[in-house]
Backbone as CSV, one residue per row, in Angstrom:
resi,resn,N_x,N_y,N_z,CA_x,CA_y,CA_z,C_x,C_y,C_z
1,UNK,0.835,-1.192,0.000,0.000,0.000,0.000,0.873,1.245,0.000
2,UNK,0.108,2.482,-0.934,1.371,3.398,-1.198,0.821,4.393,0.518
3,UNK,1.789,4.933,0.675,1.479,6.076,2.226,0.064,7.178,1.605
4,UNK,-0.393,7.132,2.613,-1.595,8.348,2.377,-1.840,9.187,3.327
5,UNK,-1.994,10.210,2.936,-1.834,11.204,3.996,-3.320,12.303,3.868
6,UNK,-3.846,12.380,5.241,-5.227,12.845,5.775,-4.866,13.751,5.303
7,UNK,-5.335,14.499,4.756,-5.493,16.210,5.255,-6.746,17.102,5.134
8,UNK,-6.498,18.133,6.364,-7.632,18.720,6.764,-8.367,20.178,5.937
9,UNK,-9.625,20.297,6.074,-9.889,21.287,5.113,-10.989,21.893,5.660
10,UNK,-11.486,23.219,6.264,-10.650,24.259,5.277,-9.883,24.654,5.840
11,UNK,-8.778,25.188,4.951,-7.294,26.092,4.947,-6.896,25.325,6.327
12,UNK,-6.471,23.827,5.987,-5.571,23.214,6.713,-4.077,22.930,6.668
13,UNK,-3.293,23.149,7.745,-1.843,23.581,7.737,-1.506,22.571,6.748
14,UNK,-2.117,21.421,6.746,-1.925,20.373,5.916,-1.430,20.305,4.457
15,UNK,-2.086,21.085,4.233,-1.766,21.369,2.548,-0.408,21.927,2.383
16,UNK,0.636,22.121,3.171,1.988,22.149,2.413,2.420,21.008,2.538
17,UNK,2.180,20.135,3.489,2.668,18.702,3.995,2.317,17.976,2.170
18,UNK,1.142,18.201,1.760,1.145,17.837,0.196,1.687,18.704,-0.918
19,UNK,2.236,19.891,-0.189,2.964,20.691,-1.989,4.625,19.700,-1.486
20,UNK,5.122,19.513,-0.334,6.024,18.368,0.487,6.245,17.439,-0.501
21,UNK,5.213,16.449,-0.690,4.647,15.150,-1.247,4.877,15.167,-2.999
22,UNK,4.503,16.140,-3.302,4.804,16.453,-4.568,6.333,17.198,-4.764
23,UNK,6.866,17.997,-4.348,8.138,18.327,-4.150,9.417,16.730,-4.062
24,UNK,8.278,15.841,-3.011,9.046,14.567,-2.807,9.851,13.832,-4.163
25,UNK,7.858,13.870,-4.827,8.314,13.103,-5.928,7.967,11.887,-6.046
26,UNK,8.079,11.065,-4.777,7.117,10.100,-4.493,6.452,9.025,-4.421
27,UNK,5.644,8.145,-4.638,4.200,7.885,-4.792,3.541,8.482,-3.322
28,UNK,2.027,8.175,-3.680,1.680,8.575,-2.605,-0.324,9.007,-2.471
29,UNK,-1.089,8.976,-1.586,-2.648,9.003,-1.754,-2.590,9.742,-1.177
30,UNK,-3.947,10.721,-1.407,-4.523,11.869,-0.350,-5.698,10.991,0.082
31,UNK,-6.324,11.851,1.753,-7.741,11.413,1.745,-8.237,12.694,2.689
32,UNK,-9.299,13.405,1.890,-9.944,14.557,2.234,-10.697,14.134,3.746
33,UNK,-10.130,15.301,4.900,-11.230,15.761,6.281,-11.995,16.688,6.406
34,UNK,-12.856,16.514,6.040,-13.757,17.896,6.921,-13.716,18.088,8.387
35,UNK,-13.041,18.969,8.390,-12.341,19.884,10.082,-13.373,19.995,11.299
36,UNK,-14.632,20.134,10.165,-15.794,20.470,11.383,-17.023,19.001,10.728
37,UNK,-16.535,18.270,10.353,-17.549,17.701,10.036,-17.489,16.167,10.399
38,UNK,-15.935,15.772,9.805,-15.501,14.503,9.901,-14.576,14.132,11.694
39,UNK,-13.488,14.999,11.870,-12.655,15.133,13.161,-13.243,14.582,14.036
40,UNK,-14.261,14.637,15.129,-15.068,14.107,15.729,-15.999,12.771,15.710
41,UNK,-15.823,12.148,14.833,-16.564,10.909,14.515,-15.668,10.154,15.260
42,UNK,-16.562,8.713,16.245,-15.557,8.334,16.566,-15.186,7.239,15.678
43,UNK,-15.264,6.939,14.693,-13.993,6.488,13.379,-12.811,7.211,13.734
44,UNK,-12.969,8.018,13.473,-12.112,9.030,13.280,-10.663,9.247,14.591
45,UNK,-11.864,9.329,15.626,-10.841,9.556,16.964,-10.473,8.672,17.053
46,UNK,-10.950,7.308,16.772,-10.001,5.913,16.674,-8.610,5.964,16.224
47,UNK,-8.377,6.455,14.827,-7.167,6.658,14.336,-6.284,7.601,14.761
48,UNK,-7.197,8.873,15.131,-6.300,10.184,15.831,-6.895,10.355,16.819
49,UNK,-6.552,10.208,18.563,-7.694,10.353,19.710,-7.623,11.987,20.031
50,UNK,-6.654,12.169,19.194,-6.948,13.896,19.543,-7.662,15.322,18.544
51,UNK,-8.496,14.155,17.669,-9.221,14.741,16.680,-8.428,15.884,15.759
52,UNK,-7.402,15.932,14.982,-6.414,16.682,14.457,-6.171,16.212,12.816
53,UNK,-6.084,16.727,12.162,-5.140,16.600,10.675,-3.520,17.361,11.066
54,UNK,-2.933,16.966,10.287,-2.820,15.550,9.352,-2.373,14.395,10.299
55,UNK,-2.770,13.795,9.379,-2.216,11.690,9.542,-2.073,11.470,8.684
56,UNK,-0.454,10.546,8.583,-0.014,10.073,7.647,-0.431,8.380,7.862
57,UNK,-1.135,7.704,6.663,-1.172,6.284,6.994,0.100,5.272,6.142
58,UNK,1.266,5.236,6.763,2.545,4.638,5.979,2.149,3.500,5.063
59,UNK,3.256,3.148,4.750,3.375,2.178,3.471,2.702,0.684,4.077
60,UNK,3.226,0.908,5.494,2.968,-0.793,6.012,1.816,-0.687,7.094
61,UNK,1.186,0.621,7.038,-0.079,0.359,7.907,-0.028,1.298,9.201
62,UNK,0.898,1.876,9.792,1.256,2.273,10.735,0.772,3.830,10.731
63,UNK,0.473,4.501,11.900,-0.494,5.678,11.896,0.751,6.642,12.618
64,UNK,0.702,7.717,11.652,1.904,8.964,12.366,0.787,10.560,12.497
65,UNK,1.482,10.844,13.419,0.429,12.171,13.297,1.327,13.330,13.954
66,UNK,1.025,14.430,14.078,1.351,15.670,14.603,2.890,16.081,12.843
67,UNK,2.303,17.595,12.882,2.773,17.966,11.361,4.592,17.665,11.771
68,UNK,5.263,17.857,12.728,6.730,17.603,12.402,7.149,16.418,12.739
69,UNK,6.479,15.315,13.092,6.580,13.562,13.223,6.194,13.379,11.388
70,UNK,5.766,13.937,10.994,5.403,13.462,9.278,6.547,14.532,8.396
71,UNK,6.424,15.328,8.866,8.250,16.343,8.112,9.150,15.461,8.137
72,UNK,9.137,14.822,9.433,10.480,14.062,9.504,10.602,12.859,8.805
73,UNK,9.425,12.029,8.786,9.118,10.899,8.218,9.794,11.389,6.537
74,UNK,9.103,12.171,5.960,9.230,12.818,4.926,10.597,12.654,4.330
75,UNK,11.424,13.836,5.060,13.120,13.671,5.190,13.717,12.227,4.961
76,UNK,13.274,11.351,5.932,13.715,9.896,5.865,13.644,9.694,4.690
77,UNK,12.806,9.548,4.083,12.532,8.811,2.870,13.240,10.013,1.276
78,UNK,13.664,11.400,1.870,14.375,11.914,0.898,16.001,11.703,0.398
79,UNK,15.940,10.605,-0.164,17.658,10.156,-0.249,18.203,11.259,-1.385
80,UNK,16.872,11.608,-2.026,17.515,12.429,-2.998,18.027,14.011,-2.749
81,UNK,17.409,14.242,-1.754,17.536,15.457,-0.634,16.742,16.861,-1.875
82,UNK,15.292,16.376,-2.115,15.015,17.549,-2.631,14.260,18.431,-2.033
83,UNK,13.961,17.891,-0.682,13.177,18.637,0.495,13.956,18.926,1.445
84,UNK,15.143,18.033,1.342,15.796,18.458,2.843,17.451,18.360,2.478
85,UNK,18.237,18.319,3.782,19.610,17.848,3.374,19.833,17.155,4.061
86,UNK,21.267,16.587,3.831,22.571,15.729,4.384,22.333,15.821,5.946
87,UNK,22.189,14.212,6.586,22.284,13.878,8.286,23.260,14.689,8.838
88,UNK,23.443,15.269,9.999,24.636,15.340,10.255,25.216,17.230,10.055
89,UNK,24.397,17.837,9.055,24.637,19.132,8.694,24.646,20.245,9.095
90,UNK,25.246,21.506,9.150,24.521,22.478,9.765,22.957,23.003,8.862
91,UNK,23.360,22.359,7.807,22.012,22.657,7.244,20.713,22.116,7.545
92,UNK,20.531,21.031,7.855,19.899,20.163,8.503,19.250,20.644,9.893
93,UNK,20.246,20.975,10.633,19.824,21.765,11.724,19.066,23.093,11.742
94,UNK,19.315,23.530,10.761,18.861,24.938,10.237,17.554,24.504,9.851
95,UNK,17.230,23.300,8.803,15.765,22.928,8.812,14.913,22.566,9.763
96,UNK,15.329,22.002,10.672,14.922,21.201,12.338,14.081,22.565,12.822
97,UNK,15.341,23.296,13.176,14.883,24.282,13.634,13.610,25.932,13.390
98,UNK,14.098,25.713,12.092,13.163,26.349,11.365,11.957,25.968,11.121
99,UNK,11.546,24.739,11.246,10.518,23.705,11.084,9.502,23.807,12.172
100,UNK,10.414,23.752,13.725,10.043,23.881,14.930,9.763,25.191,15.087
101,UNK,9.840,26.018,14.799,9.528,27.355,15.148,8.482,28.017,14.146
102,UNK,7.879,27.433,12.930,7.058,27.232,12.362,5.933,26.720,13.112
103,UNK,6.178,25.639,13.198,4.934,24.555,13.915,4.626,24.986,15.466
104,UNK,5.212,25.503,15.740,5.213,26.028,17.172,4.618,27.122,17.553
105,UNK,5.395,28.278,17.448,5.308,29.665,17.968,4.580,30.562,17.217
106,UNK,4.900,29.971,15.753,4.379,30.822,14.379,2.800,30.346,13.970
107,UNK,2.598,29.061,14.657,0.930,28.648,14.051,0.559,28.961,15.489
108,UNK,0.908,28.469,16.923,-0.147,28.827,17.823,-0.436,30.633,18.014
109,UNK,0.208,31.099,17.315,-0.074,32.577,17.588,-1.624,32.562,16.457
110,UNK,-2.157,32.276,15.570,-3.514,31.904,15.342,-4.077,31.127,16.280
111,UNK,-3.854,30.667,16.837,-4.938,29.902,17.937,-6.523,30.988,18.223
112,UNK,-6.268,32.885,18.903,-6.925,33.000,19.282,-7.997,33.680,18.016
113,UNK,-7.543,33.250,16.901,-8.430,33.704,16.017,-8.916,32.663,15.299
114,UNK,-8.773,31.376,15.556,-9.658,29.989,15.619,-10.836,29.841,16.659
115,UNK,-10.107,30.346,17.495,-10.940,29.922,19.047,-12.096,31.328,18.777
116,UNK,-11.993,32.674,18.372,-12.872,33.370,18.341,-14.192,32.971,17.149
117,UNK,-13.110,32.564,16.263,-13.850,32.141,14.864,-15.240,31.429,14.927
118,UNK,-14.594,29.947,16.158,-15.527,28.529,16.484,-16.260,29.174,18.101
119,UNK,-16.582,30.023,18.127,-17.220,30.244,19.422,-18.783,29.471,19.301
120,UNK,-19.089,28.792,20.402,-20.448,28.471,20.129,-21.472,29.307,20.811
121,UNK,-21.389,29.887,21.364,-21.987,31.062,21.813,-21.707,32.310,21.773
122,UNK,-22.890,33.465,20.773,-22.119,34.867,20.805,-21.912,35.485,21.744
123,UNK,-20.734,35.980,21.726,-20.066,36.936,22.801,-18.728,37.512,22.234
124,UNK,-19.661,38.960,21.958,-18.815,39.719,20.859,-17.785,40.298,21.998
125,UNK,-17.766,40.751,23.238,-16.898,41.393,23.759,-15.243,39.994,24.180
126,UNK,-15.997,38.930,23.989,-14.856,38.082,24.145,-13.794,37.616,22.846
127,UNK,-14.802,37.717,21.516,-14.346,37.275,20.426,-13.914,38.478,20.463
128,UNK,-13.940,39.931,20.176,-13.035,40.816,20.238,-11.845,40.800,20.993
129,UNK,-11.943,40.570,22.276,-10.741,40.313,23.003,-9.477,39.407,22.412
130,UNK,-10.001,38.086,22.065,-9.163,37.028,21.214,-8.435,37.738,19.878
131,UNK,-9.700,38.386,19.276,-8.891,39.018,18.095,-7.702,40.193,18.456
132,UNK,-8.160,40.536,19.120,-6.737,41.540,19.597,-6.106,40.454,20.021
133,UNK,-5.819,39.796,20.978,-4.526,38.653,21.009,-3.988,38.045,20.275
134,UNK,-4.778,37.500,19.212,-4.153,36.803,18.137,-3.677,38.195,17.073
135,UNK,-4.324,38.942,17.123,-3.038,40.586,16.287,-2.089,40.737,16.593
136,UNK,-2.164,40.935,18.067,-0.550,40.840,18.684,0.160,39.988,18.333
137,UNK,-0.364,38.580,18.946,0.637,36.868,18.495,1.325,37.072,17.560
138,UNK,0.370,37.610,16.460,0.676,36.751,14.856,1.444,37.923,14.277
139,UNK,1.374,38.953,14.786,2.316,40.315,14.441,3.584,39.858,14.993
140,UNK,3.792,39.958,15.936,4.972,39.407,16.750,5.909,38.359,15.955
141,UNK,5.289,37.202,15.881,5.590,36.124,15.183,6.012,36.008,13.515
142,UNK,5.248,37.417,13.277,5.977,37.506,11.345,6.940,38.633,11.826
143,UNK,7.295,39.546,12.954,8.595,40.068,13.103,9.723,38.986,12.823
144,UNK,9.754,38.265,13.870,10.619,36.941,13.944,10.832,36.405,12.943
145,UNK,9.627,36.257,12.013,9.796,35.571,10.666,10.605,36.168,9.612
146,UNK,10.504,37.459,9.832,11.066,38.696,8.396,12.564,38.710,8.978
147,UNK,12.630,38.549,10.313,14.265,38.915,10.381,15.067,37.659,10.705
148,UNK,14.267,36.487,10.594,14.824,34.902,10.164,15.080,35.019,8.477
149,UNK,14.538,35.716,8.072,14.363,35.536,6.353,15.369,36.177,5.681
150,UNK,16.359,35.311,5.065,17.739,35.768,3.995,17.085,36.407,2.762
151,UNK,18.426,36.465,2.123,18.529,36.953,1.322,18.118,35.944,-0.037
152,UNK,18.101,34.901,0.255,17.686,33.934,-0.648,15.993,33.298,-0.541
153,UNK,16.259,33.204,-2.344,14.661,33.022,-2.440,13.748,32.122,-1.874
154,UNK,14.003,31.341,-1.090,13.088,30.371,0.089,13.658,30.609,1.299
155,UNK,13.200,29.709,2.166,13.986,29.852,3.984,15.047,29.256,3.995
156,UNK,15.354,28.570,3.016,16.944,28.040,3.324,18.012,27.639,2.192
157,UNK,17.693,28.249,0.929,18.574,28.679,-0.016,17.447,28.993,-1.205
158,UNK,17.990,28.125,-2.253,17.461,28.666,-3.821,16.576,27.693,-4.169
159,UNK,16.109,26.946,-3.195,15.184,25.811,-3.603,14.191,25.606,-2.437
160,UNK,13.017,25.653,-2.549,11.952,25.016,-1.437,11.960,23.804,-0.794
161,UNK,11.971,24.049,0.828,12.420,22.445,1.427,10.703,22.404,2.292
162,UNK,10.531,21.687,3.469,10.029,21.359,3.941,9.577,21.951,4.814
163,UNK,10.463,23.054,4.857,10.836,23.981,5.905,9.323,25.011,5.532
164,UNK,9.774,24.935,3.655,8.668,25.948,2.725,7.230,25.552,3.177
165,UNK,7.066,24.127,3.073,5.973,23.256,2.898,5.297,23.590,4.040
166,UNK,5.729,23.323,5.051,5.104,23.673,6.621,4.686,24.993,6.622
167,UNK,5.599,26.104,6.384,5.095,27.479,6.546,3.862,28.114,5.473
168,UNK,3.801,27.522,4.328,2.810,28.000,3.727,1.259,27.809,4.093
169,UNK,1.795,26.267,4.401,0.410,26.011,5.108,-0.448,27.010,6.110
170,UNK,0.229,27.375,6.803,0.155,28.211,7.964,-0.160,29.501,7.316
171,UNK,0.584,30.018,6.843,1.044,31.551,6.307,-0.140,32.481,5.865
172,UNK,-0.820,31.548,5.150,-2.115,32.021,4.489,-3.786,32.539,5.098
173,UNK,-2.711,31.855,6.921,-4.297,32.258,7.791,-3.965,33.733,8.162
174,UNK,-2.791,33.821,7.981,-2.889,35.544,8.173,-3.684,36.543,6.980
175,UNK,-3.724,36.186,5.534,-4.988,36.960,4.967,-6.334,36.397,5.221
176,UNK,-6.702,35.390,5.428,-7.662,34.442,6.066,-8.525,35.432,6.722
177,UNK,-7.337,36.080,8.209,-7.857,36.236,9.240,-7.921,37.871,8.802
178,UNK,-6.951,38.816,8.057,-6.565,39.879,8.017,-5.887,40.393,8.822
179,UNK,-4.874,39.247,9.194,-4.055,39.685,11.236,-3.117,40.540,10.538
180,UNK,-2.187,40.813,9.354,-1.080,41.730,9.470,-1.083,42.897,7.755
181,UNK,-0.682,43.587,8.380,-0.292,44.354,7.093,0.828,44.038,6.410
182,UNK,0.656,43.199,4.909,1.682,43.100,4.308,2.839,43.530,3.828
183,UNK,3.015,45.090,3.771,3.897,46.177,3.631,4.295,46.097,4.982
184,UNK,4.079,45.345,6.051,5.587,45.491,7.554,6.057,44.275,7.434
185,UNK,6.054,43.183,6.474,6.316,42.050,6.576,7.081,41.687,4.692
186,UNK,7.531,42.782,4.028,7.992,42.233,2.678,8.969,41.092,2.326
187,UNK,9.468,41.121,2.810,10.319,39.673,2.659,9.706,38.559,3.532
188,UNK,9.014,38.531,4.008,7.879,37.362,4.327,6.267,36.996,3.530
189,UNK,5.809,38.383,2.818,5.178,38.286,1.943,5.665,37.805,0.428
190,UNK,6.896,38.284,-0.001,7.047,38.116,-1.288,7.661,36.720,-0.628
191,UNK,8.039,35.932,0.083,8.209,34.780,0.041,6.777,33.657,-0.603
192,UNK,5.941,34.287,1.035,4.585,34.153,0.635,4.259,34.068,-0.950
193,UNK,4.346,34.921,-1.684,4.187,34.869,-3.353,4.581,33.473,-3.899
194,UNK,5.622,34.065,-3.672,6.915,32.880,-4.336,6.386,31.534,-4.177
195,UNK,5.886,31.281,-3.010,5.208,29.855,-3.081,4.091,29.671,-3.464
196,UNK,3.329,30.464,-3.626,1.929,30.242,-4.181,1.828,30.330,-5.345
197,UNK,2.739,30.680,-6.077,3.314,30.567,-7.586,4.234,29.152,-8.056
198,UNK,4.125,28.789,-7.202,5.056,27.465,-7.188,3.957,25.851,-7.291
199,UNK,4.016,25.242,-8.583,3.633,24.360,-8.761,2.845,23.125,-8.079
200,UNK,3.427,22.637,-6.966,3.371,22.067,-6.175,2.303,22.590,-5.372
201,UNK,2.411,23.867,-4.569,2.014,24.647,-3.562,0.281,24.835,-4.149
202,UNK,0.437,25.170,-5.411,-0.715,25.735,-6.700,-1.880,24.414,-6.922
203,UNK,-1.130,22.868,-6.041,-1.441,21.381,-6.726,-2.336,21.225,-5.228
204,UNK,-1.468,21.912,-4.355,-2.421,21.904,-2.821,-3.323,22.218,-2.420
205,UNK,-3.348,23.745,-2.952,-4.534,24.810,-2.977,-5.818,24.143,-4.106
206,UNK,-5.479,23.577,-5.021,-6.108,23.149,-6.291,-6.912,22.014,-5.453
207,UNK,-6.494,21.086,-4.714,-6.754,19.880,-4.193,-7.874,20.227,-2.897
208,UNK,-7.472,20.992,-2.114,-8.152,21.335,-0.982,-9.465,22.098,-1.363
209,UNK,-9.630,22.410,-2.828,-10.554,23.041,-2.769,-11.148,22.156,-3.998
210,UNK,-10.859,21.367,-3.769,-11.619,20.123,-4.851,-11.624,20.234,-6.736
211,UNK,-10.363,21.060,-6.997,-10.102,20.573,-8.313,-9.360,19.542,-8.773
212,UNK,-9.541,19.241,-9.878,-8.495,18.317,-10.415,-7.453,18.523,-11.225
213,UNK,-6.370,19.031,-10.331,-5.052,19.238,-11.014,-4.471,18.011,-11.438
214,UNK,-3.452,18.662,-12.521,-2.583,17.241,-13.044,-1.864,16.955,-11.897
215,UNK,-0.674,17.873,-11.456,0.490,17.821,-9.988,1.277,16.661,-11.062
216,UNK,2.598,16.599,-9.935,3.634,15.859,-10.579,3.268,14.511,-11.242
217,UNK,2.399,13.935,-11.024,1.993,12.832,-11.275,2.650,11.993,-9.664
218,UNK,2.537,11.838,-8.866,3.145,11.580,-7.860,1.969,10.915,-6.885
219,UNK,1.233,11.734,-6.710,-0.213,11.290,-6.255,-1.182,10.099,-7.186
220,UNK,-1.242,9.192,-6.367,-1.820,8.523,-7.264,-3.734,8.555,-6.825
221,UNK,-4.161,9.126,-6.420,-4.934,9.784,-6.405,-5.665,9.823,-5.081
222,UNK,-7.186,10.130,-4.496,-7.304,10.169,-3.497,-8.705,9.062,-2.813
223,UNK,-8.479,8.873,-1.471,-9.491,7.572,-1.194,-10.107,8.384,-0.152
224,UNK,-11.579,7.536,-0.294,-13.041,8.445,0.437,-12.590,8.150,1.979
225,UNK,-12.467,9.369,2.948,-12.278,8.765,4.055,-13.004,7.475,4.781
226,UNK,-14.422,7.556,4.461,-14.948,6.339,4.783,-14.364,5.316,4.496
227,UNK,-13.932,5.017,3.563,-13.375,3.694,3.064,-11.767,3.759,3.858
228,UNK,-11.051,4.748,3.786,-9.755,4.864,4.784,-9.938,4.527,5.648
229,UNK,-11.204,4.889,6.646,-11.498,4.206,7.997,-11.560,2.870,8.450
230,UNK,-12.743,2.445,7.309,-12.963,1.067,7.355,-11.633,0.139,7.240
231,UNK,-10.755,0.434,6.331,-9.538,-0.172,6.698,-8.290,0.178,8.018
232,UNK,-8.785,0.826,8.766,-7.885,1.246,9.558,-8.678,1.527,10.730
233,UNK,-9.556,0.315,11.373,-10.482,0.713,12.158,-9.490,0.803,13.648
């Protein structure tokens, strides 16, 4: 069985984990979540008990989850190093790290503009409150980002790694949400560009929103979560 990997929708971090997949090169299946629809079933919490995208379901059956346990998985399997580099590197470390501070500091600073978003009860003076926190967070957090960001055209030279894949995912809840002004953040925006112009990235966005792109040919196409379940009860 080729690896297949959950991912969540809408505008789930997930979708660079597949511009990743295609960058890989590959084989490889998608299988579409609805975030608010599917997550909660307990099918579902069976496979992930913490109701989350993505999950990767490996080659031999085995269930991985949380986005930098599947980066890494990823890496493993890049001998050709077109996502990542050489064991052992300072470059390597430079991806680790960059990866982690992505997945970390840079996505929970949206948290409070999820949590205002999914309120189940109105209460505008609280969802206001959140939105000012998550302005701050996520302002804060693309400082850090713009003055992590070289001079070269991705986060870690002249080619998109994994590093890319993770952050785009993310990146895009800031027009989502309208948390920052793009003119205090230019070299984090025109990065921003740069990947959404990028093939792969273009195969994610295409996918999550239910077209049918060609993509590398890498994907061999995608299975109904129901039927993912049923095999992976």
């Amino acid at each position: 069985m080729q690896p297949t990997l959950l991912y969540g929708f809408p505008m789930g971090s997930s979708m660079g984990l597949v511009a990743a997949l295609e960058w890989l090169g590959q084989p490889y299946r998608l299988s579409r979540v609805d975030m608010f629809a599917d997550m909660g079933s307990p099918a579902y919490l069976a496979l992930n008990p913490r109701g989350e995208t993505p999950v990767l379901i490996a080659g031999d059956g085995h269930v991985l989850t949380e986005t930098m346990a599947i980066a890494l998985w990823i890496e493993a399997r890049d001998h050709e190093r077109r996502v990542s580099f050489a064991p052992g590197t300072n470059e390597v470390d430079r991806l680790h790290q960059m990866i982690a501070f992505i997945n970390t500091g840079f996505t929970g600073a949206f948290t409070p503009y999820w949590v205002a978003m999914e309120l189940k009860s109105p209460d505008p003076d609280y969802a206001a409150a959140l939105r000012r926190m998550g302005h701050e967070a996520v302002n804060r957090r693309h400082a850090q980002m713009e003055a992590m960001i070289g001079d070269s055209p991705y986060l870690l030279g002249d080619r998109p790694t994994l590093a890319d894949g993770v952050f785009i995912g993310v990146a895009r809840w800031a027009a989502f949400h309208a948390a920052v002004d793009r003119r205090a953040y230019p070299r984090t925006h025109a990065l921003i560009d740069r990947l959404r112009a990028d093939p792969a990235v273009a195969y994610g966005q295409a996918i999550e929103d239910e077209a049918t792109p060609a993509g590398s040919g890498a994907c061999l196409g995608q299975v109904p979560l129901a039927d993912l379940l049923r095999e992976h009860p």
